[in-house]
C-alpha positions in Angstrom: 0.0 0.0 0.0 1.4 3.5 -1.0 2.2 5.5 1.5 -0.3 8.7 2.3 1.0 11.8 1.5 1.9 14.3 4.3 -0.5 17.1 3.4 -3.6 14.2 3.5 -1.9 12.7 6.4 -2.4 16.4 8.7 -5.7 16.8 6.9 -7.2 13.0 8.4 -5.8 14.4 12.0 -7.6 17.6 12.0 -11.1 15.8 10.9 -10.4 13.2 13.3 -9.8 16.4 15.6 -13.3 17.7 14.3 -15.1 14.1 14.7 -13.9 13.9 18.3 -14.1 17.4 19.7 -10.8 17.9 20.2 -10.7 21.1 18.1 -14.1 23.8 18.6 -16.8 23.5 15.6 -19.7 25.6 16.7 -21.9 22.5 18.2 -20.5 23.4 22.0 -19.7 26.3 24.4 -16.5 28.0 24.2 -14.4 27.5 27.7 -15.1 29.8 29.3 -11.8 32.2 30.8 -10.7 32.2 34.3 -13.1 35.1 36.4 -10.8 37.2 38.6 -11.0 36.4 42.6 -13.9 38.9 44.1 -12.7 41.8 45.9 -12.7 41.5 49.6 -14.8 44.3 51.6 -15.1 45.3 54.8 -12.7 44.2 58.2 -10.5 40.4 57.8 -14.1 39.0 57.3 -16.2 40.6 54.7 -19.8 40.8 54.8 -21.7 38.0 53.4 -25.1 36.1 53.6 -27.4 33.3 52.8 -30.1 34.0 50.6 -32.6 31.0 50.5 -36.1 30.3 49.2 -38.9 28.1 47.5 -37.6 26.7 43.5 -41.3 28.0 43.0 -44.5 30.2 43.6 -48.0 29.7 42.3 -49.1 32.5 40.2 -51.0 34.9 42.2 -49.6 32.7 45.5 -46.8 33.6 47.6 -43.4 32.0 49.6 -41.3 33.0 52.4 -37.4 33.8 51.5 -34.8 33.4 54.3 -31.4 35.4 54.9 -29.3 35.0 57.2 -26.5 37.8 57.8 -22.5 36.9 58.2 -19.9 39.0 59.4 -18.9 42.9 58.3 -18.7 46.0 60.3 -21.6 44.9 62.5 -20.0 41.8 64.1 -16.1 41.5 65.7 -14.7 39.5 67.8 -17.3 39.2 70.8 -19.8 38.9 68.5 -22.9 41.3 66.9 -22.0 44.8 67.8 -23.7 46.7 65.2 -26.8 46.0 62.6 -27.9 45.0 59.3 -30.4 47.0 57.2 -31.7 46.2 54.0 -33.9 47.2 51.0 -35.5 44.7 48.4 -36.2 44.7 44.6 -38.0 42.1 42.3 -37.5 41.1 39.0 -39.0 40.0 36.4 -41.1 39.6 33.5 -44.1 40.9 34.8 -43.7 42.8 38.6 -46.9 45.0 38.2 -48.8 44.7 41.7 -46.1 42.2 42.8 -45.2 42.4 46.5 -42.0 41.8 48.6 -42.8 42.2 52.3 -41.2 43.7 54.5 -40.1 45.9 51.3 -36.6 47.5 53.5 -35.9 48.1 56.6 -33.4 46.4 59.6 -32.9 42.8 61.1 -34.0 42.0 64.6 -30.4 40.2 65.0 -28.4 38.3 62.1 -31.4 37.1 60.2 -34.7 38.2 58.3 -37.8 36.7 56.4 -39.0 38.1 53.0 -42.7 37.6 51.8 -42.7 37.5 47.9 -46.3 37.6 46.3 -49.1 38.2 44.1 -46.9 37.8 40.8 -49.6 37.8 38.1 -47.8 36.0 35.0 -45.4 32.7 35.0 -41.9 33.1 34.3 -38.2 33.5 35.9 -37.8 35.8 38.7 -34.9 36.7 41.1 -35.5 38.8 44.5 -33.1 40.7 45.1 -31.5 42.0 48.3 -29.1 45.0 49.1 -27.6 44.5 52.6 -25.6 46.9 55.1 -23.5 45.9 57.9 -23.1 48.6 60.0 -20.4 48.9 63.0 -18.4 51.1 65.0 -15.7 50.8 62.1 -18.3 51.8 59.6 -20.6 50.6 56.7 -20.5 47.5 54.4 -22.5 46.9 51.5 -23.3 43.7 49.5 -26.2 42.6 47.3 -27.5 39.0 47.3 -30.4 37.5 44.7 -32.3 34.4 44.8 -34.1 33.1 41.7 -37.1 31.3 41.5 -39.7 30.5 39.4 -43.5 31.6 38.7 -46.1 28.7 37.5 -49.4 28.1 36.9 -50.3 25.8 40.0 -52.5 22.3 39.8 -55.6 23.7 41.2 -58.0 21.1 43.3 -61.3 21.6 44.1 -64.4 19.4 45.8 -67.5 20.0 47.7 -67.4 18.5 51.1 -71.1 17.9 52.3 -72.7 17.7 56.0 -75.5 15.1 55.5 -75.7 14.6 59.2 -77.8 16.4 62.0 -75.1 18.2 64.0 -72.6 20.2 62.9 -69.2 19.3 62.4 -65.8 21.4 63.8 -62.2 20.4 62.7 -62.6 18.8 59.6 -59.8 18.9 57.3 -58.8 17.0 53.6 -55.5 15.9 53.3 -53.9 15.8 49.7 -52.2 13.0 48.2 -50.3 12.7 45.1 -49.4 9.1 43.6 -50.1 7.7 47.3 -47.7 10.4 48.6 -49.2 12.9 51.5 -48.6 16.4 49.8 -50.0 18.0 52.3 -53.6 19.0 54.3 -56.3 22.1 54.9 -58.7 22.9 57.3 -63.0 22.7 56.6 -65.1 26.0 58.0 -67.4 24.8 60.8 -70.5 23.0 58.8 -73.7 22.9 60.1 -76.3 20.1 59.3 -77.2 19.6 56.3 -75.1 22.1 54.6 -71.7 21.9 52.0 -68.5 24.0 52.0 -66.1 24.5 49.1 -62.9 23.3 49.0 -60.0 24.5 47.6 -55.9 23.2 47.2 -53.5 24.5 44.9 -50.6 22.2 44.2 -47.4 24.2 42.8 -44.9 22.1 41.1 -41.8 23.0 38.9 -43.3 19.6 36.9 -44.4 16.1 37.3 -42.5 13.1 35.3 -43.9 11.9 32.1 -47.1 9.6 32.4 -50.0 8.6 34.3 -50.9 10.8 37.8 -53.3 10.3 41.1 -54.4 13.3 43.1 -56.5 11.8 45.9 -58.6 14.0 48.6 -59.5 12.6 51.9 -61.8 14.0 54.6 -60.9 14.0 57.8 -63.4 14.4 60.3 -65.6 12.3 62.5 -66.1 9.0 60.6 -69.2 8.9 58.6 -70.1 12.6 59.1 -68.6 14.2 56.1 -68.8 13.1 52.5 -68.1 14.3 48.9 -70.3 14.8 46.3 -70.6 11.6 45.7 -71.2 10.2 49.1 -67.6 8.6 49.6 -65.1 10.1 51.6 -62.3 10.0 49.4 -62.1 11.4 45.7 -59.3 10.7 43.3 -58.5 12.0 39.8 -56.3 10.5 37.6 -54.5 12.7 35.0 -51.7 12.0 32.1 -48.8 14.1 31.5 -47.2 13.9 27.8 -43.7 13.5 27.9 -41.6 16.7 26.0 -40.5 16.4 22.3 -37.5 14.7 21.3 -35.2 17.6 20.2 -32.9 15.4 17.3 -31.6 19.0 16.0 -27.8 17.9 17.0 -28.3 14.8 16.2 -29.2 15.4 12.6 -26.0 18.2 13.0 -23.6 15.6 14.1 -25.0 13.3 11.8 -24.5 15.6 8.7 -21.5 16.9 10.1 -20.0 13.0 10.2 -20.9 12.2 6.5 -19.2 15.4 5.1 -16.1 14.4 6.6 -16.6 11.0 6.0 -16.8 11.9 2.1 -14.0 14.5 2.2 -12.0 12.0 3.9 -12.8 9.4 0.6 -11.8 12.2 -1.8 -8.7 12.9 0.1 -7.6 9.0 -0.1 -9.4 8.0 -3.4 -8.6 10.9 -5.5 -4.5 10.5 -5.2 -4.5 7.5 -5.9 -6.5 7.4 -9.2 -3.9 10.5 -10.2 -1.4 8.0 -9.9 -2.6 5.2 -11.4 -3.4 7.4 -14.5 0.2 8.1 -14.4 1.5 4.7 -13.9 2.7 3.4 -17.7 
């Protein structure tokens, strides 16, 4: 077999290069370079904090954030000898009659509880928070952000009826999902022979592809309290389609491989029939 020719010979490396990912072609993220080391504020221990918080909200719903406040001016050696303020901004898509509460203002010691709700429309959103430390040896300022999402919750509702001839207190319907206990609420007081409405919202970031329970039970004094239908439980079984298959990179790998794959044949094939013409 003739040897290949140097030129073809660095031209098969760099597609094997291209086949294998060893040299950038567009299909993946460029690495990314080095970020420089954050600058430190503040005394030997800089101000810092922990910012936590639901993955999700229900549209029109609400959650409780949590911070909790680490070092800066306001703490030394013997411990907290200063305060933390802070003032609150949300973002988003769609803020309009959004609410963070409490909106600014100072923590009782080293933490704090935020109140976001009453976002009308689904989508990303990030609380953010500015914080100060403040000490004998001055100010510090740092801003935090959490991100979470909006979503359009499951929304569950039954009629619980009072068939009975005394009224019942204390009722409640706990929630079940797929035999799991999601969670329970409380009935209004029902008198005899009278029905209340309830009501569960179910907030999920998504459920897994396929079939799906949600299952209501009353509890209350056995026999008291029934559904519409006279049982005391109520299930509802739902399906969940599975997302489309996204082939786009395959179908780009794919044509990517049979280019090379014929420019590698032309490459190999075409010398040699150049030679063989030659050949006497």
């Amino acid at each position: 077999m003739s040897p290949v020719p140097g030129p073809v010979r660095a031209l098969l490396v760099l597609s094997v290069l291209f086949v294998f990912g060893l040299l950038p072609l567009g299909l993946g993220a460029a690495v990314p370079a080095a970020h420089p080391s954050p600058p430190v504020h503040g005394p030997s221990n800089p101000l810092t904090a922990r910012l936590t918080g639901p993955p999700a909200i229900a549209v029109k719903g609400k959650g409780n954030f949590y911070m909790v406040a680490f070092n800066g001016t306001a703490v030394d050696a013997s411990g907290l000898v200063g305060n933390y303020t802070f003032t609150t901004q949300l973002l988003g898509p769609n803020t309009t009659g959004a609410f963070v509460q409490p909106p600014s203002g100072a923590f009782a010691t080293d933490n704090q509880t935020f109140t976001v709700g009453s976002i009308s429309s689904p989508g990303t959103y990030t609380l953010a928070v500015s914080l100060t430390s403040h000490g004998p040896s001055g100010n510090e300022t740092a801003n935090f952000t959490r991100t979470f999402q909006v979503v359009t919750p499951y929304l569950l509702t039954a009629t619980v009826y009072n068939p009975s001839n005394r009224t019942v207190t204390g009722a409640s319907v706990e929630v079940l999902l797929d035999g799991k206990v999601l969670g329970s609420a409380g009935l209004t007081s029902l008198a005899p022979l009278t029905h209340a409405t309830f009501t569960y919202n179910y907030t999920t970031l998504g459920l897994s592809p396929g079939e799906h329970t949600f299952t209501l039970v009353i509890q209350s004094v056995p026999g008291l309290l029934v559904f519409s239908g006279g049982a005391h439980t109520e299930s509802i079984s739902f399906y969940v389609q599975a997302a489309p298959a996204n082939y786009t990179l395959d179908w780009e790998v794919g044509i990517l491989l049979t280019v090379l794959a014929i420019f590698i044949s032309l490459l190999i094939v075409a010398p040699r029939r150049t030679r063989n013409r030659k050949s006497p």
